[in-house]
C-alpha positions as a Python dict, from the first residue, in 0.01 Angstrom:
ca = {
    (1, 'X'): (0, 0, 0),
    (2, 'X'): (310, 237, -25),
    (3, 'X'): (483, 330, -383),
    (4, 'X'): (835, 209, -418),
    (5, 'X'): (1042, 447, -574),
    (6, 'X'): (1398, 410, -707),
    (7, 'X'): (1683, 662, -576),
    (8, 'X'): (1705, 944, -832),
    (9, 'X'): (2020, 824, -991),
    (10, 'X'): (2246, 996, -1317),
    (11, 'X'): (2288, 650, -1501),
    (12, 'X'): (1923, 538, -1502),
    (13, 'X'): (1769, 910, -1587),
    (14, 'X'): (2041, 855, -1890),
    (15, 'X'): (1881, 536, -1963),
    (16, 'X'): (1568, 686, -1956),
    (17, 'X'): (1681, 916, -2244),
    (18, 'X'): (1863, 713, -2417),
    (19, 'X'): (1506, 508, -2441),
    (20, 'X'): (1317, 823, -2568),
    (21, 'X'): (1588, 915, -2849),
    (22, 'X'): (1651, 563, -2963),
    (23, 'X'): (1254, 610, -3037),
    (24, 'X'): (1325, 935, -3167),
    (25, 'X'): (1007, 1112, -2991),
    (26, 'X'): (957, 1373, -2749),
    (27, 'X'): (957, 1317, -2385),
    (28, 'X'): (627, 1441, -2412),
    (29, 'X'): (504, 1145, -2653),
    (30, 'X'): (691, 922, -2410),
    (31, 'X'): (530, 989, -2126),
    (32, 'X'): (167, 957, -2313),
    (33, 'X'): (288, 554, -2456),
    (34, 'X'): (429, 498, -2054),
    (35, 'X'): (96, 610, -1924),
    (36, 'X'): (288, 899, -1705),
    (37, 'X'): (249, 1278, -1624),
    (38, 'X'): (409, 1489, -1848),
    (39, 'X'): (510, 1668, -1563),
    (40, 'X'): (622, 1393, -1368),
    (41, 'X'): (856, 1276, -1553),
    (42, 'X'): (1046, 1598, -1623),
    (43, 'X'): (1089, 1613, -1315),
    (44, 'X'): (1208, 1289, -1318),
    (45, 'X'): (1450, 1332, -1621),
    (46, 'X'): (1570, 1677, -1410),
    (47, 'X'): (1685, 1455, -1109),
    (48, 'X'): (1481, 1634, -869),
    (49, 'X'): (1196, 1308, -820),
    (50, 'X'): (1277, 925, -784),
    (51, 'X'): (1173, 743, -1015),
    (52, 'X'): (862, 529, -885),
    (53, 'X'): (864, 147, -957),
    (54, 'X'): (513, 153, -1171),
    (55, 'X'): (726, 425, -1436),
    (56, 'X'): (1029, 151, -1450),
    (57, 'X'): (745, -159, -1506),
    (58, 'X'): (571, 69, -1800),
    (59, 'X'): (897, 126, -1968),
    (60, 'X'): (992, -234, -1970),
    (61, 'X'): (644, -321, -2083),
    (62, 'X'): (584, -69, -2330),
    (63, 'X'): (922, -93, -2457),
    (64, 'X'): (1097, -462, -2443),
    (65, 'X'): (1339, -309, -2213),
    (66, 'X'): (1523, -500, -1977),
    (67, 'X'): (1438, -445, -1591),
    (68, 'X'): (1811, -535, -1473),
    (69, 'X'): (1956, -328, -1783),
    (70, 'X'): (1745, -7, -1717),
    (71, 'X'): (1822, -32, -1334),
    (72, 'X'): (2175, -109, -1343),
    (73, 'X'): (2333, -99, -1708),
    (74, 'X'): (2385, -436, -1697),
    (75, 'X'): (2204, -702, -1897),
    (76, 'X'): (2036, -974, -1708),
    (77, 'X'): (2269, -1309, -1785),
    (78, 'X'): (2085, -1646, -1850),
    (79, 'X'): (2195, -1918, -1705),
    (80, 'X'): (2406, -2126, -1951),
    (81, 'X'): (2326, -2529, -1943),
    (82, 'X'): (2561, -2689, -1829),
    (83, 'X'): (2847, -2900, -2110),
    (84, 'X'): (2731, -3249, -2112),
    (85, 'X'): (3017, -3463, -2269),
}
């Protein structure tokens, strides 16, 4: 089975950070909770390596974050029942 990766893109890789110093931790000490090579993800964090779909499931896992939100910078909607008069 092939990886899926996600384009290396500016606004996520800020997202990223924004993750690890809302935490206040290394990147180092982030990449140990996520499960991920040190390595790996700066690389990742320099924009030089997409970012591969298991690294984006960890973060949401191991963080509460938002799939939609860390992928696109905007929060997933819920769908709003409908007014019953």
């Amino acid at each position: 089975m092939a990886k899926q990766f996600y384009q290396i893109n500016e606004d996520l890789i800020e997202r990223i950070e924004s993750i690890i110093k809302n935490e206040k931790i290394t990147a180092s000490k982030f990449a140990e909770r996520v499960n991920y090579s040190r390595g790996n993800l700066y690389t990742i964090l320099k924009g030089k390596r997409p970012v591969p779909a298991s690294l984006i499931d960890a973060i949401c896992k191991t963080y509460d974050v938002d799939k939609q939100w860390l992928l696109t910078g905007e929060e997933a909607h819920e769908e709003q029942p409908a007014d019953t008069m």
